[in-house]
Structure formats: structure tokens, C-alpha cells
C-alpha positions in Angstrom: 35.2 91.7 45.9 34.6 90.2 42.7 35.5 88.4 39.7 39.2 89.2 38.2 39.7 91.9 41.7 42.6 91.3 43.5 42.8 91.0 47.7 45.5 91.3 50.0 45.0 88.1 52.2 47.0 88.2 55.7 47.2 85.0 57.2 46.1 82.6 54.6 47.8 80.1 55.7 46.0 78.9 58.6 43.1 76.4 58.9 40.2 79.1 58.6 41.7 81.8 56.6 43.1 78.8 53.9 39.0 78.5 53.7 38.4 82.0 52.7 41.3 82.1 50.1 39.5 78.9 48.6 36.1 80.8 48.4 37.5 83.9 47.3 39.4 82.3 44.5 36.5 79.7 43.9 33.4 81.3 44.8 34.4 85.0 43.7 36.7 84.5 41.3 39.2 86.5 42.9 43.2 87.3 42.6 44.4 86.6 46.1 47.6 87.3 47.1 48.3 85.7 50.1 51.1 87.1 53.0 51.6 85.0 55.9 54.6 84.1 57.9 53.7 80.1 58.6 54.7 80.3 62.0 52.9 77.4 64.2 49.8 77.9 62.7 50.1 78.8 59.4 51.2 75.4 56.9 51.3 75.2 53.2 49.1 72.2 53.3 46.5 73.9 54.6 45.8 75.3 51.1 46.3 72.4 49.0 45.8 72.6 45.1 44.7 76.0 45.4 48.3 76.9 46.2 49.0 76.4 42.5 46.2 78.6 41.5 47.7 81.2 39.0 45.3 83.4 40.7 47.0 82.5 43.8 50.0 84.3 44.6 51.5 83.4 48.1 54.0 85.3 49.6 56.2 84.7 53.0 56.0 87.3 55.1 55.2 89.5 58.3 52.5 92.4 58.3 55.4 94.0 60.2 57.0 94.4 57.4 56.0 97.6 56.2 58.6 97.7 52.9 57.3 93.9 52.2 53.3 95.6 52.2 53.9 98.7 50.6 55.9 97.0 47.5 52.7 94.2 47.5 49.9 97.1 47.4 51.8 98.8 44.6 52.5 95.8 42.7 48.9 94.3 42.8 46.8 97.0 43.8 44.0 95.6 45.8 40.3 96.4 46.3 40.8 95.2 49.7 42.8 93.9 52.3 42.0 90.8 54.7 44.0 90.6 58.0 43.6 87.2 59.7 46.8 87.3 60.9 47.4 87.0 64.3 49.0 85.7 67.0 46.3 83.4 68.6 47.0 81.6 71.4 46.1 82.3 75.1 48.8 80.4 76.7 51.6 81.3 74.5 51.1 85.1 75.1 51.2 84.1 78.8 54.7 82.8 78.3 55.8 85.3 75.0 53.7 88.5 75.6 56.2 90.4 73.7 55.6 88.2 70.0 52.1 88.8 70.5 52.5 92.4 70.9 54.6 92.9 67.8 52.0 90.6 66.0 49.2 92.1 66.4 49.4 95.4 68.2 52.8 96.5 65.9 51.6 94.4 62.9 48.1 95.8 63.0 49.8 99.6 62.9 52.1 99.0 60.2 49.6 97.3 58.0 46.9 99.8 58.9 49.7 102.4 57.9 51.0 101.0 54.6 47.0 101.1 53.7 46.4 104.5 54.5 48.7 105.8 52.3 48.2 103.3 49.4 44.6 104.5 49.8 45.6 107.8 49.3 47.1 107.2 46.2 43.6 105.6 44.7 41.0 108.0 43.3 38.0 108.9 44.8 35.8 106.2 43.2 38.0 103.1 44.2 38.5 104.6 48.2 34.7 104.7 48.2 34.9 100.7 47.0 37.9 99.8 49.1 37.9 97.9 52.1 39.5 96.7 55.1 38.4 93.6 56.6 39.8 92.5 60.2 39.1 89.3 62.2 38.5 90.2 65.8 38.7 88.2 68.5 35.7 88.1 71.3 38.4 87.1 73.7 38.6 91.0 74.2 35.2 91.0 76.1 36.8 88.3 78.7 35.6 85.5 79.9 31.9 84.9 80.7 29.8 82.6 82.9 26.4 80.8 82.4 25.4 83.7 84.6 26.7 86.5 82.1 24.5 87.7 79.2 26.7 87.5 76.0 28.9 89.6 74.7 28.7 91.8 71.5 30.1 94.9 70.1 29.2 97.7 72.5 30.4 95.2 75.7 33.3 96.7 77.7 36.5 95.2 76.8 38.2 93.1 79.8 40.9 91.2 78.5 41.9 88.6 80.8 45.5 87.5 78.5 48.4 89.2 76.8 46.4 87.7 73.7 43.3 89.5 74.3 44.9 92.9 75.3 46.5 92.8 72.1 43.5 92.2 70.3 42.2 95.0 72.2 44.8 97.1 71.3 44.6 96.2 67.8 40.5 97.0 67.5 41.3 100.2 68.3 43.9 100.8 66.3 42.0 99.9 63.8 39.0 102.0 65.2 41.1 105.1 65.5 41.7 104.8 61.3 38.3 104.6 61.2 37.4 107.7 62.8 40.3 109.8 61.1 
């Protein structure tokens, strides 16, 4: 991602992903248009003057809504897309599994869809440059002891919330694109 490029930004709303719009606007000299739904963890505020950025295009939303992503890759054509979206909190999912499953199991397929096929579209040179960035979660690995060695990427998943099995769910989602 560089200077003048433009990046789909899920979730920039929200205390850490409002940091990496400011460094991709500021550091990289990015377009950055920004899709998130500010639901309890996303605020306006968050992003401060950068929210006036001309390169800054910020756009209420749900990755669930596949028309809503399809009309934002065809109108700005990104070299990437950045989902920090997410449902995030372990004792919310225990009391509303089913928003956490639309979030980020259902919102991870339908974004993961509306990319394949805009990637489709791109000739070969910009699908080798394309790219897809997700924010995992290591709660999928479970919950470890002083007595556990840390996890890491080849670690079994054991998900010990409605959170984390839908992070779960969504890596291999997103694993499954991957591979076909």
C-alpha cells in the first residue's frame, strides 16, 4: 500500500483500527475508505481531524452488507482490503451469540465473497498486488496457564466463547479462500 492507493478499511472506527487509518493516511499516503457500523466500539471521535481528511472517506456500514461492499470496491477500487471489524467481546457473545455470529462468521463470508469477485474483475498484474488483510484474534487458541507454552499459528484451536468460535470460524473462512 502506497502513496495515492486506495484501501478498503473495515472497522476504522475503533480505538486500534482509527490508529492504522491515521498511519495509512499519514505515514503511507493512502486513500482510505473507511466502513464501519459504530456500534459500541466504534466512535467518530476516535479518528479526530483525520475524519476530515479528503483522503478520508468514511462510510456507515455492515460488512454484511454485501450490495453496500460491492458498490464501494467498484466505486474506489482498492489495492486492498483491511477487516478489523469484529465483534469483540467475550462476555457479550455469552449473552448475544447470535450478533457475533452474523458479525464475524456471516460478515467475514460476505466480505470474503464481494472480494472474490471484484478480484476477478482486476487483471492479472493488480491480483498478484492485491491483498487481504484480517485481524485475528488468539482468543481462538483458548485460554492458557503459566503452565502452557504459548500459542502461535499451527496451535489447535479451542475456543472457550461464542467470541472465539466465531473467530474460529471466520479464520477458516478466510483460510478456505485462500486455498481455492
Amino acid at each position: 500500500m502506497t502513496s495515492g492507493e486506495t484501501v478498503l478499511f473495515t472497522g476504522g472506527a475503533g480505538f486500534i483500527g482509527s490508529n492504522y487509518v491515521r498511519f495509512l493516511l499519514q505515514e503511507k499516503g493512502c486513500c482510505v475508505v473507511n466502513l464501519d457500523a459504530l456500534t459500541y466500539a466504534g466512535h467518530l471521535e476516535t479518528l479526530g481531524r483525520i475524519g476530515d481528511r479528503s483522503e478520508h472517506h468514511f462510510v456507515l456500514g455492515l460488512v454484511v452488507d454485501r450490495s453496500l461492499v460491492d458498490y464501494l470496491m467498484s466505486r474506489y477500487q482498492p489495492v486492498a482490503v483491511v477487516y478489523f471489524a469484529a465483534e469483540t467481546q467475550v462476555d457479550r457473545s455469552i449473552d448475544s451469540p447470535d450478533v457475533f455470529m452474523r458479525a464475524n462468521v456471516r460478515g467475514t463470508s460476505e466480505l470474503l465473497e464481494s472480494t472474490r469477485i471484484y478480484w476477478n474483475r482486476l487483471s492479472t498484474e493488480k491480483q498478484r498486488t492485491f491483498r487481504f488483510v484480517h485481524i485475528p484474534s488468539d482468543k481462538v487458541y483458548g485460554s492458557l496457564t503459566h503452565d502452557n507454552d504459548p500459542s502461535d499459528e499451527n496451535s489447535a484451536y479451542r475456543p472457550c466463547s461464542p467470541y472465539s468460535a466465531s473467530k474460529a470460524a471466520s479464520n477458516h473462512l478466510i483460510q478456505s479462500y485462500v486455498q481455492t
